[in-house]
N, C-alpha and C positions, 0 to 999 in steps of 0.2 A: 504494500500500500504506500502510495508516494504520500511525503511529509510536507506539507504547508504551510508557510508562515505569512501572517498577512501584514502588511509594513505599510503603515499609514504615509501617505504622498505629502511632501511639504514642502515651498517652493524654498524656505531658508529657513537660515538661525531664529528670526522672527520670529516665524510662521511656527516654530516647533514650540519657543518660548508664551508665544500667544495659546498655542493650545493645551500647555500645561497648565495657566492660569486660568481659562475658563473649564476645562474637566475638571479639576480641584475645587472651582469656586474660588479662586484666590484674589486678595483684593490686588488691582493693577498698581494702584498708591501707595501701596505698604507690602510689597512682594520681598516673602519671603527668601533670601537670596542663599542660605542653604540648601532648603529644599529643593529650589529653582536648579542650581547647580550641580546637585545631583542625581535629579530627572535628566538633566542636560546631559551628562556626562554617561551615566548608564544607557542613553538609546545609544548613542555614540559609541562606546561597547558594544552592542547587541549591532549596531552596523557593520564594525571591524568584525564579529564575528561573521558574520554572514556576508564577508569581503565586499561592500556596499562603501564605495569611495564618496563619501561626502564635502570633498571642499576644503578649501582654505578657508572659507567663510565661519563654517563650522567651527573648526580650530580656532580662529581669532576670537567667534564667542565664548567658546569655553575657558580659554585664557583670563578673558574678560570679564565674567564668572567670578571664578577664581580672583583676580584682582578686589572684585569689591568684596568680594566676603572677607578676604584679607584684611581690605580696609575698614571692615566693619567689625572684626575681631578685636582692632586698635585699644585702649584703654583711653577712656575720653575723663577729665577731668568736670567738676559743676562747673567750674568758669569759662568750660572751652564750648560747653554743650552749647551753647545760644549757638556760637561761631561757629562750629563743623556743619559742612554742607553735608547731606545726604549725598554719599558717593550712590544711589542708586537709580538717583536724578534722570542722570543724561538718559540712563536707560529706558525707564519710564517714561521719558519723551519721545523717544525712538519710537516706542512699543504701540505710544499713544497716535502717532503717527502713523503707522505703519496700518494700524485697526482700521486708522479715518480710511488710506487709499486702499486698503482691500473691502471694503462697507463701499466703496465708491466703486471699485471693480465689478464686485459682484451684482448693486443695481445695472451697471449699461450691460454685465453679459443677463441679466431680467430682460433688458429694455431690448437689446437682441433678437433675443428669443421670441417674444412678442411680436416685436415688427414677423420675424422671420415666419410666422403661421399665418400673418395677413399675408404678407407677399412675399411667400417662396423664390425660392434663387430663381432668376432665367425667368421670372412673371413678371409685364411690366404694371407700373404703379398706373391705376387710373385716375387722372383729374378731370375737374368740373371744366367743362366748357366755355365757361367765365371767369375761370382763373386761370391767372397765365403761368406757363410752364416755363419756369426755367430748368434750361437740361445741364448747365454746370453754377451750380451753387459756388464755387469758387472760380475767381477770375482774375487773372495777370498775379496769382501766389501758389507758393506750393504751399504744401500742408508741413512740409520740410521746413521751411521759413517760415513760418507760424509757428513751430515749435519751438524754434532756435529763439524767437523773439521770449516767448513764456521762460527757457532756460537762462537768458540773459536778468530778465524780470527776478528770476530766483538767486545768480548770482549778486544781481545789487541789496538784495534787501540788508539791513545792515546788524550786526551781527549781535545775536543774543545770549543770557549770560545763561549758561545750559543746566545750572541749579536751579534756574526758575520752571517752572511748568508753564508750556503756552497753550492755554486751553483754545480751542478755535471750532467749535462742534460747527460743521456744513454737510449738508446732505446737495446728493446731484441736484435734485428735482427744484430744491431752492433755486438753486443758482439759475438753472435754467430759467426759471421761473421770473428771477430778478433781471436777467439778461434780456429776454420777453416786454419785460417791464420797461427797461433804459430804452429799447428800440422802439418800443411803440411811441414813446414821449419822443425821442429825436427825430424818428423815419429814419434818418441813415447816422447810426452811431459811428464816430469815430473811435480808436479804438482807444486811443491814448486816453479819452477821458474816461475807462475802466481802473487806471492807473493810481488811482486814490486808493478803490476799494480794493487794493490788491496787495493785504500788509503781512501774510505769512507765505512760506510756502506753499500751506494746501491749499491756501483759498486761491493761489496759482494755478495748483496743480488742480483743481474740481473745475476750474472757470474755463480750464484749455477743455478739459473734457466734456464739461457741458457746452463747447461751440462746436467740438467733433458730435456728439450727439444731436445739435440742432442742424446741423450740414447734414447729416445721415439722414436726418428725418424730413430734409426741407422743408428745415420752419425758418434758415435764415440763409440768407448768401453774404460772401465775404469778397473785395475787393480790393487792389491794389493800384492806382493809376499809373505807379511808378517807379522802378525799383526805389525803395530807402524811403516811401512817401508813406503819407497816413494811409493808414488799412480801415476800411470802411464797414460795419457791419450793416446788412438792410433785410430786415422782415420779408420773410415770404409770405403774402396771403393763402387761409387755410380755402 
């Protein structure tokens, strides 16, 4: 009788750390980094045994692991406690992170799905007879240069102190929602005056996705008149 073992899929260190804390019920803000670390280290075991090569990535968690509980082994004096940051911080921000864009992942593969049972591959979309078709929602840009701009957007923001927590709760459908909102008031938004409401990374990284998801859906078209010139966004009517 052949022997079986079933090995839960995880795209990373993350993804593995995320899923020890919510099968345990463990709180995200006060994780315990024992425990954490030797969940972590025993699947990693049970990998090597089962010669299942996981990464450098892997490794540098577990390192990393290791480091805080070290630092959390430390003998802290009263006068120092106010002053010691939580070495558990940074991670906890990661983690917190990492939640938002996989919560943001798994609605557009929803939203997917969904379009994909209205309009099968190779079916075309029908529209109203009175509303006008346009057949490339994007015009004089690539999706390539539209990304590169969001990545540039991420590099300027300017740089925070990684002991603090930056809470930023967004969900896709907002954003869509608020994006929807800005276009209908302008007609043809430019893009630059998004540039306010764009003070973390995720609320980047949800905003780029929520205009890939209104291009997919032709709720809006994007333009460029020129290269290096403003980018225009303009509402499709439904």
């Amino acid at each position: 009788m052949e022997y079986q073992v079933k090995v839960e899929n995880f795209e990373g260190p993350m993804d593995l750390l995320l899923f020890f804390i919510q099968r345990d019920k463990l709180n995200i803000y006060d994780i315990p980094i024992a425990h954490i670390a030797k969940e972590f280290l025993d699947y990693m075991k049970m990998m090597d045994l089962m010669n299942i090569d996981l990464g450098g990535e892997f490794v540098y968690m577990a390192a990393l692991l290791m480091k805080i509980k070290a630092k959390m082994l430390l003998p802290v004096s009263d006068d120092e406690d106010d002053q010691i940051e939580d070495p558990r911080t940074p991670l906890v921000q990661r983690l917190l992170e990492y939640q938002q864009f996989k919560k943001m992942s798994e609605e557009l593969q929803e939203k997917y799905t969904e379009h994909s049972v209205h309009y099968p591959r190779g079916q075309e979309m029908v529209y109203d007879k009175n509303t006008e078709q346009i057949t490339n929602p994007v015009q004089n840009i690539t999706l390539f240069t539209l990304s590169t701009i969001f990545q540039e957007l991420i590099h300027r923001l300017p740089d925070v102190n990684p002991y603090e927590l930056q809470e930023d709760p967004i969900h896709l459908d907002e954003q869509i929602a608020f994006l929807k909102g800005e276009i209908d008031s302008a007609k043809h938004l430019c893009f630059t005056a998004l540039f306010p409401f764009l003070k973390t990374r995720l609320r980047i990284v949800v905003t780029f996705m929520a205009i890939l998801e209104m291009l997919r859906t032709n709720q809006v078209s994007i333009e460029q008149d020129e290269p290096f010139g403003e980018i225009i966004l303009t509402g499709i009517a439904a």
